[in-house]
N, C-alpha and C positions, 0 to 999 in steps of 0.2 A: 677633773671637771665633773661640776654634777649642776643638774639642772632639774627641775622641780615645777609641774606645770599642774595645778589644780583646777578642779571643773573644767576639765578636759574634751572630756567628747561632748559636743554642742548637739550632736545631732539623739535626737530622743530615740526614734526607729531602732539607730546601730547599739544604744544602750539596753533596751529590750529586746533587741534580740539576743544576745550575749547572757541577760540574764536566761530567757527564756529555751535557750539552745539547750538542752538533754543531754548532748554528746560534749560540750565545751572544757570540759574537767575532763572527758573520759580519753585514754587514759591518762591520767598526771603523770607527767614526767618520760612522758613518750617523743622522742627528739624527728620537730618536722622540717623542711625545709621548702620553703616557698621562692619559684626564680623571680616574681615580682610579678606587678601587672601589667608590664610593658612584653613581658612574654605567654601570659594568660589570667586573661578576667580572672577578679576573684570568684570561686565557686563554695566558699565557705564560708561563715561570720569571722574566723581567725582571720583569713586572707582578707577578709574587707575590713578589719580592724589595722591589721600590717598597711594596708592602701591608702587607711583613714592616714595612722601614725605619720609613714613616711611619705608617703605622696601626695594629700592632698592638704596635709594640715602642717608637714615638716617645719618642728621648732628649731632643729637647728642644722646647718650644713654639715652633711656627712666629710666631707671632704674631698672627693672622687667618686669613681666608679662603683654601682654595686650592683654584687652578682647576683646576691640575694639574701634571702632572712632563716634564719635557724629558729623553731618557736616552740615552747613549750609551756604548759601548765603546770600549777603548784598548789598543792594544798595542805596547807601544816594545820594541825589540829590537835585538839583534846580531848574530842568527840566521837571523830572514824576512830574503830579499833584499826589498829597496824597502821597508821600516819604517825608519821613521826611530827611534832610538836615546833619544831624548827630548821634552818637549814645550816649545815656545818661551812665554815669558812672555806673560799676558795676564791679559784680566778674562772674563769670561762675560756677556754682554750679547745682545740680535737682533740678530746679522750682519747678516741680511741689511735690516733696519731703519736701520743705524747707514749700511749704504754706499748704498741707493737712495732713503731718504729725510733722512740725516742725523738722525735723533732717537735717542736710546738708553732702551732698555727693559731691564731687568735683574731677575735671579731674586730670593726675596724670603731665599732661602735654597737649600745645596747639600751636595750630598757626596760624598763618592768611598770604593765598597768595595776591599777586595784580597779577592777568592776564592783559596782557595785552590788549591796545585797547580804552583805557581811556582817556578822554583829563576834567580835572577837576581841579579847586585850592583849598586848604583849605586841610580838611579830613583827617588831622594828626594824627597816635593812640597814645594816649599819658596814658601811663605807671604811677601809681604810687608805684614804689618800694620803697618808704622810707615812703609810708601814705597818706591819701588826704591833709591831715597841709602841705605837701612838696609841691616843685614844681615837675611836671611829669618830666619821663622821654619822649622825646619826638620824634617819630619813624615816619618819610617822607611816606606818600603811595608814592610807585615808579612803575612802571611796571615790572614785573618778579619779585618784589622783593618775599622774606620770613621769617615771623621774627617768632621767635618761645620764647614764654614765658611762666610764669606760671598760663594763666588766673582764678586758684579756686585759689590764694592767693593773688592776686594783683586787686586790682581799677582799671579800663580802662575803655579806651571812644575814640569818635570818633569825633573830634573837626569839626566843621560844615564848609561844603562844601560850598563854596562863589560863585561858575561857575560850572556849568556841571553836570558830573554824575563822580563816585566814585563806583567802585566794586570789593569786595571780596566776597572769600570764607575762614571761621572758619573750624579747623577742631583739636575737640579735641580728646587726648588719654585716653581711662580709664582704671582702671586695672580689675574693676568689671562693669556687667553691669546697666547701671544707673537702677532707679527704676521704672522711667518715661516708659524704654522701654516695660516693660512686663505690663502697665496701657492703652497704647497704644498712650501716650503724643507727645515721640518719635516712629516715625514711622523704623520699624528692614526693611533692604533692603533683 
């Protein structure tokens, strides 16, 4: 399943702040975890973005219970020295569960926004819902977009950026909390 929702955030405020947030990128790829906002206001643009996404704007039923949101930054590039350009194929699962005790845990659902602000080519996510033997399914980064899939069953990647800079933010749902978080892997907000 993959779903695709353009001109996405209505609200103009939560789109500038996002842009204008300092701290929003910093650091990429630093894994947060938010328990939602039935257990505490948001106190960040991330968590009021996570609150926009799944709580007050939810495009589609989670299916059950959620414990909470795993959320990270991304920026592939041409431009920062030491970014890497794209992102290599995978599933989204606890790392750090999968390598210290061999079990896998995965999200029950995900998604990835494009904020706006971006001027980049290439950076397509490209989906494989039918296997890596297939060809992807293959999802435009757009500005405002948001596509929501099921990254613990599906291969994805981040096809390599040819000009500029490229940025999102991940932000999965889980039903329990992952394992990583009480190790201290994932860092609880």
């Amino acid at each position: 399943m993959i779903a695709v929702f353009d001109d996405f955030i209505k609200d103009e405020s939560l789109i500038k702040e996002i842009q204008e947030d300092p701290n929003f990128y910093i650091p990429t790829g630093q894994y947060k975890y938010y328990k939602g906002w039935w257990n505490s206001e948001p106190n960040n643009v991330k968590q009021r973005l996570i609150k926009y996404i799944w709580g007050d704007h939810l495009p589609i039923k989670t299916g059950g219970l959620i414990d909470g949101f795993e959320h990270w930054t991304g920026l592939q590039s041409t431009e920062i020295e030491g970014r890497r350009n794209y992102l290599e194929l995978h599933m989204d699962d606890d790392v750090h569960l999968r390598q210290q005790k061999g079990q896998r845990m995965f999200p029950i659902l995900g998604c990835v926004y494009y904020p706006p602000g971006f001027e980049f080519e290439g950076g397509d996510l490209h989906i494989y819902t039918d296997g890596e033997q297939n060809s992807p399914e293959v999802i435009k980064t757009r500005s405002n977009r948001l596509v929501i899939f099921n990254p613990g069953e599906v291969v994805h990647g981040v096809s390599e950026v040819t000009k500029g800079t490229r940025g999102a933010i991940a932000i999965n749902v889980w039903a329990e909390e992952p394992w990583s978080v009480g190790q201290g892997h994932i860092i609880l907000e």
